[in-house]
C-alpha positions as CSV (number, residue, x, y, z in Angstrom):
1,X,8.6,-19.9,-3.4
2,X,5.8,-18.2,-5.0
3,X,5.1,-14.2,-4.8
4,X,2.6,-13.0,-2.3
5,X,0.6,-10.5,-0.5
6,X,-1.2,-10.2,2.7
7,X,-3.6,-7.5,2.8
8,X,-3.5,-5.4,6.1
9,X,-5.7,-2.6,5.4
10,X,-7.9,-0.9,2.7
11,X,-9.8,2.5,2.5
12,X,-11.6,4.0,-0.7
13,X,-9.6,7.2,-2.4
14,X,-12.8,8.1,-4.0
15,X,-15.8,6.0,-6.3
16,X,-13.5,4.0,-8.6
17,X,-10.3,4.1,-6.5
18,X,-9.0,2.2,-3.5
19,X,-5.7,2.1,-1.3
20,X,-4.4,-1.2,-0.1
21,X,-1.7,-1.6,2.7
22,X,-0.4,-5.2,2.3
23,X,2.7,-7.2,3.2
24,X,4.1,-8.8,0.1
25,X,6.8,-11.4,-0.6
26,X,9.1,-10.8,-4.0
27,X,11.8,-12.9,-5.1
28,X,11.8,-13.9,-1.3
29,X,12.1,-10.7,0.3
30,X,9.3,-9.4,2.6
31,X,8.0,-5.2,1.6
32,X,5.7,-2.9,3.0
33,X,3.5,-2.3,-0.3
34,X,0.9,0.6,-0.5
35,X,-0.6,1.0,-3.6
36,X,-3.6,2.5,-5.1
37,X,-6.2,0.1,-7.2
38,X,-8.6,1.3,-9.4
39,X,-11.5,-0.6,-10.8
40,X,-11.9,-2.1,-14.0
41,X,-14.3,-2.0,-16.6
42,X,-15.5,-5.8,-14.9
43,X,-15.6,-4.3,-11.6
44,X,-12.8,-5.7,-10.4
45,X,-10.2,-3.8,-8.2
46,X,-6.6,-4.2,-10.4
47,X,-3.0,-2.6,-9.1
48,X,-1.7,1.0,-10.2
49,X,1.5,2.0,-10.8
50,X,0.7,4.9,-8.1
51,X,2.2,3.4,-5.1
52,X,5.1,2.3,-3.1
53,X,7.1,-0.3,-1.6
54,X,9.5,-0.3,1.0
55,X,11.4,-2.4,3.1
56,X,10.5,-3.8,6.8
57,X,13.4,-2.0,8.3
58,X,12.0,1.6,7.1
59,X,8.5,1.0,8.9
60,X,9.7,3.5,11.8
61,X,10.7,6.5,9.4
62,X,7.4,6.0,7.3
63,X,6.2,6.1,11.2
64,X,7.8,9.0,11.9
65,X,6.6,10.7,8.3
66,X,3.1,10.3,9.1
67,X,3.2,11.5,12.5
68,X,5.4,14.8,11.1
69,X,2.1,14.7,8.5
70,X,-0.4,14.8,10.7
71,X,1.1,17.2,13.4
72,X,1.3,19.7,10.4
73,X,-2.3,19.0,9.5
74,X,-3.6,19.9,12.8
């Protein structure tokens, strides 16, 4: 079975940078992946090291993070 990903969402960072919420597979295992891309010198968005994956099972406390986050933000 071959690696993949299943983008879910994207929003641009700023003029050369993106963030990409996908579902990937690796060595058959399903992640949560949220990663920044940047864009190449061809224009082409490519993956950063800046960025995170997690598994399924930990969706409710990155829930829970963000809505911590942006109770403090308000």
């Amino acid at each position: 079975m071959a690696d993949e990903s299943t983008l879910v969402h994207s929003f641009q960072k700023n003029a050369l940078e993106e963030v990409r919420v996908s579902i990937s597979t690796y060595k058959g295992k399903k992640y949560l992946d949220i990663r920044v891309y940047y864009q190449g010198d061809d224009g082409e968005y490519k993956p950063s090291k800046k960025g995170v994956a997690l598994s399924p099972e930990l969706l409710p406390e990155l829930e829970t993070a963000l809505a911590k986050l942006k109770t403090h933000l308000e």
